[in-house]
C-alpha positions, 0 to 999 in steps of 0.5 A, spaced: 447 826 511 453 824 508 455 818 504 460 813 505 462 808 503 467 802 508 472 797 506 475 792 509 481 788 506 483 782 508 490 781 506 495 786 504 501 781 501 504 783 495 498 785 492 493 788 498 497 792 501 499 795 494 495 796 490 489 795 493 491 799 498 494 805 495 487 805 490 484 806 497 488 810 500 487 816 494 478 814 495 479 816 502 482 823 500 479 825 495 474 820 493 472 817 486 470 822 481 477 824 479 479 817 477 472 816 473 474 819 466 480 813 465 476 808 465 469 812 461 464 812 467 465 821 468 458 821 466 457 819 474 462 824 476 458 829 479 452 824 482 458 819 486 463 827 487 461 827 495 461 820 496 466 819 501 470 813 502 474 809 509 478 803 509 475 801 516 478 795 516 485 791 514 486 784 516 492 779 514 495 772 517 500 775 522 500 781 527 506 784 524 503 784 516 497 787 519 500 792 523 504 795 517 498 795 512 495 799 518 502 804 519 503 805 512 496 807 510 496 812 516 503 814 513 499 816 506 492 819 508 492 821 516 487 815 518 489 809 521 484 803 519 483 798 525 488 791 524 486 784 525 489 778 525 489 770 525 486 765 521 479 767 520 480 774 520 474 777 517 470 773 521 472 779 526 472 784 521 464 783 520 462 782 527 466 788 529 463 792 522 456 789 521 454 793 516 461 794 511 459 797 505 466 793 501 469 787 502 476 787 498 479 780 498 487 780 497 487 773 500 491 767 497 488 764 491 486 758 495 483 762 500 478 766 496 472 762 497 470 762 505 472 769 504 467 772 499 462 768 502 462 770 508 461 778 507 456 775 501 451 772 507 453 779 511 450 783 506 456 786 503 459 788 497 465 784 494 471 786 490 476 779 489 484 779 487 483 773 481 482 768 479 476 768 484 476 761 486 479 754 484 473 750 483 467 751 478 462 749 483 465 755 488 464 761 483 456 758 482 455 759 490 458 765 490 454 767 483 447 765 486 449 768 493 450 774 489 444 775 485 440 773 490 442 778 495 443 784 489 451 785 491 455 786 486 461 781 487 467 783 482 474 780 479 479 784 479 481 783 472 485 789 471 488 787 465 482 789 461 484 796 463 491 796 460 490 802 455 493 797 449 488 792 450 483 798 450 484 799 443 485 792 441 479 790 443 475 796 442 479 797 434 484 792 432 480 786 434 476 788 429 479 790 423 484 784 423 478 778 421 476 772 424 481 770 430 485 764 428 489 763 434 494 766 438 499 766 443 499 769 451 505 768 455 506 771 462 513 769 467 514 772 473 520 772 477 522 766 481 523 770 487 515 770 488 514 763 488 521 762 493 520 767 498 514 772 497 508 766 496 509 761 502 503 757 498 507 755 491 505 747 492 498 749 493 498 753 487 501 753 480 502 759 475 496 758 470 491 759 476 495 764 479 497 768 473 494 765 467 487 768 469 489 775 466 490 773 460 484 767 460 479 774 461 482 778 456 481 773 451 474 772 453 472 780 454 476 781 447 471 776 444 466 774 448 467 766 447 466 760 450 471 755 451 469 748 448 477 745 450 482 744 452 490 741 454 495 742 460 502 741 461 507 742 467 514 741 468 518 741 475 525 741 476 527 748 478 523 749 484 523 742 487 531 744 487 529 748 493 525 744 497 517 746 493 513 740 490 510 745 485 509 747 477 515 751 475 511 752 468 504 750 466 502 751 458 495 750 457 491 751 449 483 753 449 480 752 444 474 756 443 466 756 440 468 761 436 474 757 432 480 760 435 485 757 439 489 760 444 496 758 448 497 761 455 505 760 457 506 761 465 511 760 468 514 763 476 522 762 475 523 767 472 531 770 474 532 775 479 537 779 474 532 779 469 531 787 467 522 787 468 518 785 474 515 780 469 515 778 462 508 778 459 506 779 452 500 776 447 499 776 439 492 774 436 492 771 428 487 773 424 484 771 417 486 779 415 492 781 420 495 780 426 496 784 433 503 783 437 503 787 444 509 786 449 507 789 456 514 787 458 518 791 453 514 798 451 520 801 449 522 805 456 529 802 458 534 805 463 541 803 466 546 806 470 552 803 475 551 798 479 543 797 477 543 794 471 539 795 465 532 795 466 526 796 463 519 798 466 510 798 465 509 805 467 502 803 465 501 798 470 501 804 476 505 810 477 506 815 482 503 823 481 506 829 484 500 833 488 502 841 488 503 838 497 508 833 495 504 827 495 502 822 491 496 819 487 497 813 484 494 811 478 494 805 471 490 800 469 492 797 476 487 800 480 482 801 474 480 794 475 478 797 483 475 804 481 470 801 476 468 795 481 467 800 486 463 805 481 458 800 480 456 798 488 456 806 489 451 807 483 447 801 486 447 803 493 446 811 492 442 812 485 437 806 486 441 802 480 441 794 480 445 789 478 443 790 472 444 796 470 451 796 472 454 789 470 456 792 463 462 796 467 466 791 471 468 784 470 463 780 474 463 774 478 460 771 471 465 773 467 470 769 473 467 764 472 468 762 465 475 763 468 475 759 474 471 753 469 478 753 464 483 754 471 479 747 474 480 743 468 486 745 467 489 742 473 486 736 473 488 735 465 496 738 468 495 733 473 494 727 471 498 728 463 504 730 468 504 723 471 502 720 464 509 723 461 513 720 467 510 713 466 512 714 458 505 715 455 504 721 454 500 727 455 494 725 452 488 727 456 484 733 455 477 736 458 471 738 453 467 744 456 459 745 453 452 745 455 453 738 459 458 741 463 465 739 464 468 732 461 475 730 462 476 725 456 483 720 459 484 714 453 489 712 459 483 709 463 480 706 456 481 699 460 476 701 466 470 703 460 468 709 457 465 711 464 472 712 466 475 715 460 469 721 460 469 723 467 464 728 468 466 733 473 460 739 472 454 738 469 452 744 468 452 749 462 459 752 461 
């Protein structure tokens, strides 16, 4: 009897209907074992080779995005997989595929929540863009669904995967000392915040890209944070009409005594040479790492184009013998190993157990989701504190007790307002 595994992808935007798409496309010709030795998991090449794989299932907001997501997937493997469309789309997808394997959420980052729950209680398997969710809470419901049900429920955390940061975490980090403080900065182009997102006000670019970096940290040292600050400014956006952060800087201090400062931010010109603008450094007590994944030393120009420099790391298109492509990097890394873990789980009798060491869980997310919560209550609140000329003095302490926002501002209203505990459960 073959095996199969069926995935459905609820949104196909920017990100869906790339990457995620692309990765699936490549599972449904040639399935998973030609992608497993990138990523250190060939031992199970051979036990997963006769898996197949079938997008089933793509879902967007409109009929237009869903029928293109549909078109340029039967354009890349032969097969069509059924569109959906609405406000609710994967309601439908789950009652017309009852028994999906993998639920692949793509969605806005304010949307990730109902989605993953939903094919959580169906008994199906989740692989979610980051960051997982907005609210501390979320994650946990998530989490506890997960593991009573034993379904693996991923964060895609590509980053991990980035060759560069492989051999950070694996030998530089441990031969430049203790960490004392360091420095992650990603800017993305102000076109994704004006023109491709439509929900920039329900967002800002710490949650929506700071998430990346947040995780590499923590999977470098697997330490906790005990607090941290937040600021934005808004001038360019409001200029076009979008109440929203056009730059939000957090610092996150962590139990094992380093401090780090994430910059974002999404206006970024349009001229600049890179997709984006990203890079970070660690400071230790014996060296230091420096790493630009926006510059890696490939430059080109030419009439008219401009000079532009590209991560070939990130994806890639490779030439088959027929033509065609395969598309591989550490951004469809992130898809492969989730997708290793539900197949060892749901095929070689494994548990969650047994595979989590090989794919950035939902447990990870959630250390994640508890820094972006906090970070946009303090944002928030020392935003307006600056206008008003008090400065931005509020910060979120994080610990066994939960999460605290500690606001000086309300010293007034007593010390219950000034600690304002937001989360009582152990971060």
């Amino acid at each position: 009897m073959a095996r199969k595994v069926t995935i459905a992808l609820i949104g196909a935007g920017m990100f869906g209907g790339d990457v995620h798409a692309r990765a699936f496309a490549d599972l449904q010709r040639n399935g998973i074992s030609g992608l497993m030795g990138r990523v250190g998991l060939d031992p199970w090449a051979r036990d997963l080779a006769d898996i197949e794989f079938d997008l089933v299932a793509v879902a967007t907001r409109s009929e237009a995005s869903a029928q293109r997501a549909k078109a340029n997937f039967e354009q890349w493997t032969g097969h069509a997989p059924a569109p959906y469309w609405g406000e609710t789309p994967w309601e439908d997808v789950l009652r017309d595929f009852p028994d999906l394997d993998v639920m692949a959420v793509a969605t806005p980052d304010n949307l990730h929540t109902p989605v993953v729950l939903a094919a959580l209680n169906n008994g199906t398997h989740v692989i979610t863009e980051k960051p997982m969710c907005l609210s501390v809470h979320e994650a946990d419901e998530m989490i506890e669904l997960a593991n009573e049900k034993g379904l693996v429920c991923a964060v895609d955390m590509h980053k991990r995967y980035d060759p560069d940061h492989m051999r950070i975490e694996h030998d530089i980090a441990n031969r430049i000392g203790d960490p004392i403080y360091g420095l992650a900065m990603l800017e993305e182009p102000l076109e994704v915040s004006i023109s491709t997102f439509k929900w920039a006000e329900e967002s800002d670019p710490f949650s929506y890209v700071g998430p990346h970096w947040v995780d590499l940290f923590y999977n470098y040292y697997r330490s906790k944070p005990v607090s941290l600050t937040a600021v934005g400014q808004k001038k360019r956006l409001i200029r076009d009409g979008i109440d929203a952060y056009d730059a939000v800087q957090v610092r996150v201090d962590f139990d094992n005594g380093m401090s780090i400062y994430f910059h974002n931010n999404w206006i970024t010109p349009d001229d600049f040479e890179g997709p984006v603008n990203q890079g970070h450094e660690i400071v230790g007590t014996d060296g230091k790492v420096e790493s630009d994944q926006q510059y890696r030393g490939f430059r080109f120009w030419y009439a008219d184009g401009g000079s532009q420099s590209s991560n070939n790391h990130f994806t890639r298109n490779v030439k088959r013998p027929d033509g065609s492509e395969v598309y591989v990097g550490y951004g469809t890394d992130s898809i492969i190993v989730a997708l290793v873990a539900i197949c060892r789980i749901e095929f070689l009798g494994e548990t969650l157990s047994d595979v989590k060491e090989i794919y950035p869980t939902a447990e990870d997310g959630r250390i994640t989701t508890a820094i972006v919560d906090a970070a946009r209550i303090v944002r928030d609140r020392n935003f307006e504190y600056m206008r008003e000329g008090k400065g931005a003095t509020v910060t979120a302490q994080f610990g066994a007790d939960g999460i605290t926002i500690v606001d000086p501002n309300r010293a007034s209203e007593g010390p219950d307002a000034v600690f304002e505990k937001i989360y009582d459960r152990p971060v």
